[in-house]
C-alpha positions in Angstrom: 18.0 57.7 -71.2 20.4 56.0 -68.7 23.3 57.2 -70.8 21.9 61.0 -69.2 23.7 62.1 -66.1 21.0 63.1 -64.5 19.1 60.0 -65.2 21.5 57.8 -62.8 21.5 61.0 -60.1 17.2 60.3 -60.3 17.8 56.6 -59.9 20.2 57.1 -57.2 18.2 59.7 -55.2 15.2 57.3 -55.7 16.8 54.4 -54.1 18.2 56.1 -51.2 14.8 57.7 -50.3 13.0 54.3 -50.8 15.9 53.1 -48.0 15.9 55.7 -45.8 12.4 55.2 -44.8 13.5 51.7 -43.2 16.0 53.2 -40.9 15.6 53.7 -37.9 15.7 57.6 -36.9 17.1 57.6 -32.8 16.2 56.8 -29.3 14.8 59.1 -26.4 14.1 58.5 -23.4 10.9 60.2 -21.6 9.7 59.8 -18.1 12.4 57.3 -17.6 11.9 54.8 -20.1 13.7 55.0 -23.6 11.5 55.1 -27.1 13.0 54.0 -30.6 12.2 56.8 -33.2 11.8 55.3 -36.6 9.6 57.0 -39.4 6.9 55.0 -39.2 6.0 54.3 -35.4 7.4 55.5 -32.1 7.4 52.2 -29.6 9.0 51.7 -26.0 12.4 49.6 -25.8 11.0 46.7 -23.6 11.6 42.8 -23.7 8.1 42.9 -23.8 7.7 44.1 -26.7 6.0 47.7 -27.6 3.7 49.0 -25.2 3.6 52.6 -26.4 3.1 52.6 -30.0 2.1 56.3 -31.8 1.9 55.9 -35.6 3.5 58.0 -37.4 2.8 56.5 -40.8 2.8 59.7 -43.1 6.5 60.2 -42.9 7.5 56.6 -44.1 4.7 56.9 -46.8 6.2 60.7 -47.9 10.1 59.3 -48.3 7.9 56.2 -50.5 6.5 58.6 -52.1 9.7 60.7 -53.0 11.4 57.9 -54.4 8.3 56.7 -56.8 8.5 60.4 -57.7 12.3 60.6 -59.0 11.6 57.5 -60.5 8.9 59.1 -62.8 10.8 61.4 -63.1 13.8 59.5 -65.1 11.0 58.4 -67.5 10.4 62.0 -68.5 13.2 62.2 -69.9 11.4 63.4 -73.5 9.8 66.4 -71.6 12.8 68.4 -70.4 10.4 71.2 -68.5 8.3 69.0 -67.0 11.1 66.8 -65.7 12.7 70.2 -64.2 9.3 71.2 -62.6 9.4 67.7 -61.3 12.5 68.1 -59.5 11.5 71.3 -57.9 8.6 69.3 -56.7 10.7 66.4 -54.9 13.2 68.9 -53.8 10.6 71.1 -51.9 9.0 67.5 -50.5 12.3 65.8 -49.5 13.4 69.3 -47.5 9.7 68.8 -45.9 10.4 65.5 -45.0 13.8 66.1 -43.8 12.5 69.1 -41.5 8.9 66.6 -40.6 11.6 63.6 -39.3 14.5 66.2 -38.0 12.3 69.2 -35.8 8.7 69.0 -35.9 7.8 65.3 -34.9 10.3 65.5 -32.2 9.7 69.2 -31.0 5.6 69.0 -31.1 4.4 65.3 -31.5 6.9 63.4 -29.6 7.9 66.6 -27.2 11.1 65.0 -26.1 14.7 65.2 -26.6 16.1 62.8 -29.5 19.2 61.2 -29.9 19.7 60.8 -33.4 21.3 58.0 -35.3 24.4 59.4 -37.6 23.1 57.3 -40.5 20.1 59.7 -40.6 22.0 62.0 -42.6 21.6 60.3 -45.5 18.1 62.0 -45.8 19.7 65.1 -47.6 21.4 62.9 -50.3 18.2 63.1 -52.5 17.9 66.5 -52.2 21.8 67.2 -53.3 21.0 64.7 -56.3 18.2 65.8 -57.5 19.5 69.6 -57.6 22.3 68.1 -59.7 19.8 66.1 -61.8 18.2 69.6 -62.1 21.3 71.4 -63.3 22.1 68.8 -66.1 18.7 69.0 -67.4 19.1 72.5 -67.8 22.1 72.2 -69.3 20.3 70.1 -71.8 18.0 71.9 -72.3 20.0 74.8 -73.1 21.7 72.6 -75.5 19.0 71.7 -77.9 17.6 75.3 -78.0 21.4 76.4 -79.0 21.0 73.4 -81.8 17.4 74.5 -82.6 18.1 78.1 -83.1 21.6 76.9 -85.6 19.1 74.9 -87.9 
């Protein structure tokens, strides 16, 4: 199982969607005071503390989610079809949650401008790892029918 290429691109595309969650997305500043935009809440840079807090739970819980899926996803390493659907799966949810943190919470929810931290772009990784996990699967697969169809 771990020996499999595309068993250690899984593991790695799980662990850096169960990281990215944590960091912190950017900073915007609306109506002259400046917000720190992180996946899970949107709160007001004060020494106070947070006075505006808008919970955005659902896109920390979807990258969480995303990175419990690849890890299922190594463990199905028996069921070479159902692994590739699998991968389709997290590939069409990461790009959701990429576009969710990148355009639409900004543009409709948080309807600012957002200065983005660079380390955000570590969001894509999974994607790019699991469409390599995806290829060698294929490959695999294509493997055992070509030894199936020798016997």
């Amino acid at each position: 199982m771990i020996q499999r290429i595309q068993s250690i691109y899984l593991a790695l595309a799980a662990v850096i969607a169960g990281i990215a969650p944590f960091v912190k997305v950017g900073t915007f500043i609306k109506e002259e005071r400046q917000f720190i935009y992180s996946m899970w809440s949107v709160k007001e840079n004060v020494a106070q503390g947070a006075i505006y807090n808008n919970n955005i739970l659902y896109l920390g819980m979807l990258g969480l989610l995303i990175a419990v899926l690849a890890l299922i996803t190594v463990f199905l390493y028996k069921n070479r079809k159902k692994q590739i659907s699998y991968c389709t799966v997290l590939m069409g949810l990461n790009l959701l949650w990429v576009f969710a943190v990148l355009i639409l919470v900004p543009k409709f929810v948080l309807n600012a401008e957002i200065e983005f931290n660079p380390f955000i772009a570590i969001m894509l990784a999974p994607t790019i790892l699991i469409w390599l996990a995806q290829k060698a699967i294929g490959k695999d697969e294509k493997m055992v029918r070509a030894a199936d169809r020798l016997r």
